[in-house]
C-alpha positions in Angstrom: 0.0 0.0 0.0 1.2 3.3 -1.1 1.7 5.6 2.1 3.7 8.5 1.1 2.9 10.9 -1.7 6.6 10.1 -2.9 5.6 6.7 -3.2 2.9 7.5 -5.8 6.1 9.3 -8.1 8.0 5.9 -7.5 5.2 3.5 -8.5 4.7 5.8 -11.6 8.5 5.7 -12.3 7.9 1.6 -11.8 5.5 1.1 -14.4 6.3 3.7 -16.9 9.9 2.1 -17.0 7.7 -1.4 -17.4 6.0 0.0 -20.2 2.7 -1.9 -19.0 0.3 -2.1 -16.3 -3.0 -3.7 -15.3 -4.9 -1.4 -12.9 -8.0 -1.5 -11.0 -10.8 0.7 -10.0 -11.4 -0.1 -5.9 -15.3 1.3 -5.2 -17.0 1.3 -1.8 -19.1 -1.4 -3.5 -22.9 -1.3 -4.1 -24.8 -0.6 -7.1 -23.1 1.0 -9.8 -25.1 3.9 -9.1 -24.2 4.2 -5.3 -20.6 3.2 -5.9 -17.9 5.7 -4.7 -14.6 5.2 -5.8 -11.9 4.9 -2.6 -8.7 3.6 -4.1 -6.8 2.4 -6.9 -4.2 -0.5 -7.8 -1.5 -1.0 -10.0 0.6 -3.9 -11.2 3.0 -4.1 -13.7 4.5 -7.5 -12.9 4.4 -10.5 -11.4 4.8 -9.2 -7.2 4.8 -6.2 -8.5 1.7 -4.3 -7.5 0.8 -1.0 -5.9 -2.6 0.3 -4.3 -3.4 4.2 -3.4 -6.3 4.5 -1.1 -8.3 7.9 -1.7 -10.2 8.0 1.8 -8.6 7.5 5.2 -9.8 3.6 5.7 -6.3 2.4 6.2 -4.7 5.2 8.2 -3.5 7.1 4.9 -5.8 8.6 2.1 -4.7 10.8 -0.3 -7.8 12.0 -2.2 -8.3 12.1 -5.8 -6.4 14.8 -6.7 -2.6 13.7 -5.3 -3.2 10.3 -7.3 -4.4 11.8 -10.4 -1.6 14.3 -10.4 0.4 11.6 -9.8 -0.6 8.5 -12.1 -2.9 10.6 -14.4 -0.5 11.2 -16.9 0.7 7.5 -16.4 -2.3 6.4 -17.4 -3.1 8.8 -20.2 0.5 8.0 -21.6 -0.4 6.1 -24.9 3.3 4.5 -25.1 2.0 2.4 -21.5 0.5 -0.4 -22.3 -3.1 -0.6 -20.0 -5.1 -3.4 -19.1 -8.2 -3.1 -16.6 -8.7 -5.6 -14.2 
């Protein structure tokens, strides 16, 4: 689990020296109506595998806008391969 907004840089560093990623959308669960995304994982190899909670749940949260400044351009970068888990 990511707990340090440096961390978020060093995944993103990770994968985009990978070149690929699978990533997941963690939601508070529910309907897909109701359903509030709180986190989000990356992996991009086998043990490799990162996850950035956006609310407090674990102790750390970062909110949406340190991981999207973070691993937005990551995942917007068309030379990284992406695959949704």
């Amino acid at each position: 689990m990511i707990r340090s907004e440096g961390e978020l840089a060093e995944v993103a560093a990770l994968v985009r020296a990978a070149g690929k990623c699978a990533f997941e959308v963690e939601t508070s669960g529910g309907s897909w109506q109701d359903a509030v995304m709180v986190g989000l994982a990356l992996c991009w190899g086998p043990g490799l595998v990162a996850y950035a909670p956006l609310e407090g749940r674990y102790g750390v949260g970062f909110g949406t806008a340190a991981v999207t400044a973070a691993w937005g351009p990551l995942l917007a970068d068309p030379k990284v391969e992406k695959v949704a888990h």
